[in-house]
C-alpha positions as CSV (number, residue, x, y, z in Angstrom):
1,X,98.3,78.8,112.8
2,X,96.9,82.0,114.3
3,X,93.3,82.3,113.5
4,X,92.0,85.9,111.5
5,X,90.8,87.3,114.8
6,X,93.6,86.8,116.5
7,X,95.7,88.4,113.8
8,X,93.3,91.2,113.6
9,X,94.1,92.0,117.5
10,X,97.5,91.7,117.1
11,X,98.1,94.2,114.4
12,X,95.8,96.0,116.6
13,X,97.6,95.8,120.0
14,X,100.7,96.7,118.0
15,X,99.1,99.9,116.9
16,X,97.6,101.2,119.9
17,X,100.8,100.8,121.3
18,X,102.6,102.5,118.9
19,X,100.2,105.2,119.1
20,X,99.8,105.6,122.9
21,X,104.1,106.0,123.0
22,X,103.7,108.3,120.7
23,X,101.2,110.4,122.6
24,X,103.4,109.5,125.7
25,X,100.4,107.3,127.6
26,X,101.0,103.8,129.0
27,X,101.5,101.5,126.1
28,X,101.5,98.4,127.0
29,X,98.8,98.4,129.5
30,X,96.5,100.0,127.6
31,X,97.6,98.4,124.1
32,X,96.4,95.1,125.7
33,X,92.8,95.6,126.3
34,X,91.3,92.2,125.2
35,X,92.4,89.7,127.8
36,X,89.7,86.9,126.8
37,X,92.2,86.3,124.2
38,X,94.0,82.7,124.9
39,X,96.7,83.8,122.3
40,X,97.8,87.2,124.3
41,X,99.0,85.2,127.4
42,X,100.7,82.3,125.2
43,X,104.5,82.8,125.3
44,X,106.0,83.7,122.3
45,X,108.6,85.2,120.5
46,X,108.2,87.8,117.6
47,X,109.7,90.6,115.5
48,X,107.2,93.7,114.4
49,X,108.5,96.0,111.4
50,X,107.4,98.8,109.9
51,X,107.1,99.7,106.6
52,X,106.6,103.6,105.1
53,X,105.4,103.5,101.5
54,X,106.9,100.1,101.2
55,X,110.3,101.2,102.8
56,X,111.4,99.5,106.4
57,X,111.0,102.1,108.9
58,X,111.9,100.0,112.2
59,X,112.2,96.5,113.0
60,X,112.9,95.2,116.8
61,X,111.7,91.4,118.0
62,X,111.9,89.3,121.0
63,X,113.3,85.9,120.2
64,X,112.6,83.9,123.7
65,X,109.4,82.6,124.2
66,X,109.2,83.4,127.5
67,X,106.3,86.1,128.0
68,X,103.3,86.4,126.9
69,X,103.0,87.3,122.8
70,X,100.4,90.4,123.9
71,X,103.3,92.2,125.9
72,X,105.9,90.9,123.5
73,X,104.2,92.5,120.1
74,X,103.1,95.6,122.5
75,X,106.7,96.0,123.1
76,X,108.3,95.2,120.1
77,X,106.1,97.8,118.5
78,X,107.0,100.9,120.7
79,X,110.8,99.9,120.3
80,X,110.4,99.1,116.6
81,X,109.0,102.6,116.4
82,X,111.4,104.8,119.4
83,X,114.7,103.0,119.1
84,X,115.6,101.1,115.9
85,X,118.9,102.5,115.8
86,X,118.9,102.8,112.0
87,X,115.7,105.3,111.9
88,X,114.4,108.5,114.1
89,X,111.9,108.2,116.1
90,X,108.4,107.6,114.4
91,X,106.0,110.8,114.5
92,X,102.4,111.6,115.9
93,X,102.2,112.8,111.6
94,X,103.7,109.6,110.6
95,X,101.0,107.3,111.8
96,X,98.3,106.9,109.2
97,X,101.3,106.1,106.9
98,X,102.9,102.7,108.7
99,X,101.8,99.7,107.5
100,X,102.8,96.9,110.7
101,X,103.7,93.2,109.8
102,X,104.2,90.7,112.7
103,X,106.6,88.0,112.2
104,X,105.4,85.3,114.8
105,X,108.3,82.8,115.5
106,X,108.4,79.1,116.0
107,X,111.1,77.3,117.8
108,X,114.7,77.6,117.0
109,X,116.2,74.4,115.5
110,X,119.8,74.1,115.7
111,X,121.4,73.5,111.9
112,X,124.9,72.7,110.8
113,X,124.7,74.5,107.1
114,X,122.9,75.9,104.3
115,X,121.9,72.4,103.4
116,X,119.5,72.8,106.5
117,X,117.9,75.9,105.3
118,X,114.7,76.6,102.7
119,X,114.8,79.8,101.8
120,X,111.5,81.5,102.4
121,X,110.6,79.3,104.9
122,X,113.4,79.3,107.4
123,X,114.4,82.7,109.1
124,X,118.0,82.3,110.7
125,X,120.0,83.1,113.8
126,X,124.0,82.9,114.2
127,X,125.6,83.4,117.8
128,X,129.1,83.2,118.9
129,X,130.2,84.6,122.0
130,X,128.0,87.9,123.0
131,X,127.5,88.0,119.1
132,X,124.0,87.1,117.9
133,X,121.8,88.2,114.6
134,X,118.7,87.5,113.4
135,X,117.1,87.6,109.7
136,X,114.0,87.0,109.2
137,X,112.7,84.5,106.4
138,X,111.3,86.7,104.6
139,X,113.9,88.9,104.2
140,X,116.4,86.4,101.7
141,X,113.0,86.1,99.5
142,X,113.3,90.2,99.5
143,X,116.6,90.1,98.3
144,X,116.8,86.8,96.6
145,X,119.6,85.1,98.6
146,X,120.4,81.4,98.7
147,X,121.3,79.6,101.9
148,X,124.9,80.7,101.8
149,X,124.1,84.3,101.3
150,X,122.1,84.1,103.9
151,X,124.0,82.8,106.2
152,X,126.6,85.1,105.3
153,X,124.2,88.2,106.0
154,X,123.7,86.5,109.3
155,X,126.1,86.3,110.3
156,X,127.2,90.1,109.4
157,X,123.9,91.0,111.4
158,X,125.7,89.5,114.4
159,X,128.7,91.7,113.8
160,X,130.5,88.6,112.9
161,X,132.7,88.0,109.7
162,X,130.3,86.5,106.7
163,X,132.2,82.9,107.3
164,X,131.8,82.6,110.6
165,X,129.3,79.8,110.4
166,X,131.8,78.0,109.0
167,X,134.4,78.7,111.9
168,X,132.5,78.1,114.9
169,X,129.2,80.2,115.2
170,X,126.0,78.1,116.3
171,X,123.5,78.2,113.9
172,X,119.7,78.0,113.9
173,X,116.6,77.6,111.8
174,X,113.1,78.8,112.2
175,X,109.8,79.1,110.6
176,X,107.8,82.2,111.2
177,X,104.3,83.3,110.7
178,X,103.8,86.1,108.8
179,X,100.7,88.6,108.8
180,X,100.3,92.5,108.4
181,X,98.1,95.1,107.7
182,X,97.5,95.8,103.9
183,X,98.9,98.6,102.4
């Protein structure tokens, strides 16, 4: 578990770098300016979204934990923010309104069916071939899905038919810890 402080300078880092992009400076550089940190140079993987008024304005992640979670969040921030393909750009104007959750994830743990998966607790990934999606585990709680919905919605986020995890696809399980700013 990720202590306050750390949380606190991860919203932070995400932020900064959102907000340097936007004012076209160096973002991760100068996002990560707390190096005494221990947590920064862990590797990690995570997903930032952002949220306008309670809508999703951008969501991009980084599943591999293999760099360090400052760079990762820095990064995932600027893309969740510049090239989300299902949203514009986000705005110099539009700043003081995005609210910024981080979605820090744990390892992936490979399942064989929605009698592997808690809802709520277990975000989800389906691959096969150069398909893979990701949904968070939060996101069946938003739209009150069981396992096999969301497995289904998986496996459509991988651009694969909703049954595929029945017909092949690798699937996996993850918990994920879950902070943001308030709004």
């Amino acid at each position: 578990m990720t202590s306050e402080a750390d949380r606190a300078l991860l919203l932070q880092i995400a932020r900064d770098a959102i907000a340097a992009h936007v004012a076209d400076k160096s973002t991760i550089e100068s996002a990560i300016r707390n190096p005494q940190s221990a947590m920064l140079s862990r590797p990690g993987g995570a997903f930032v979204t952002l949220h306008t008024r309670g809508d999703l304005r951008g969501c991009i992640g980084h599943i591999e934990p293999n760099e360090p979670l400052g760079r990762v969040v820095a990064r995932c921030a600027v893309a969740a923010s510049s090239t989300d393909p299902r949203f514009p750009p986000v705005t110099a104007a539009e700043l003081d309104a995005i609210a910024i959750e981080i979605s820090l994830l744990g390892p992936l743990e490979p399942i064989e069916g929605p009698h592997d998966i808690d809802v709520g607790r277990h975000g989800l990934v389906v691959e096969r071939g150069w398909h893979r999606g990701l949904l968070l585990p939060q996101v069946a709680t938003e739209w009150q899905w069981d396992a096999d919905a969301f497995l289904a919605h998986t496996c459509e986020k991988a651009g694969l038919p909703a049954d595929a995890w029945q017909k092949g696809a690798t699937l996996w399980r993850f918990e994920a810890e879950v902070f943001g700013e308030a709004t």
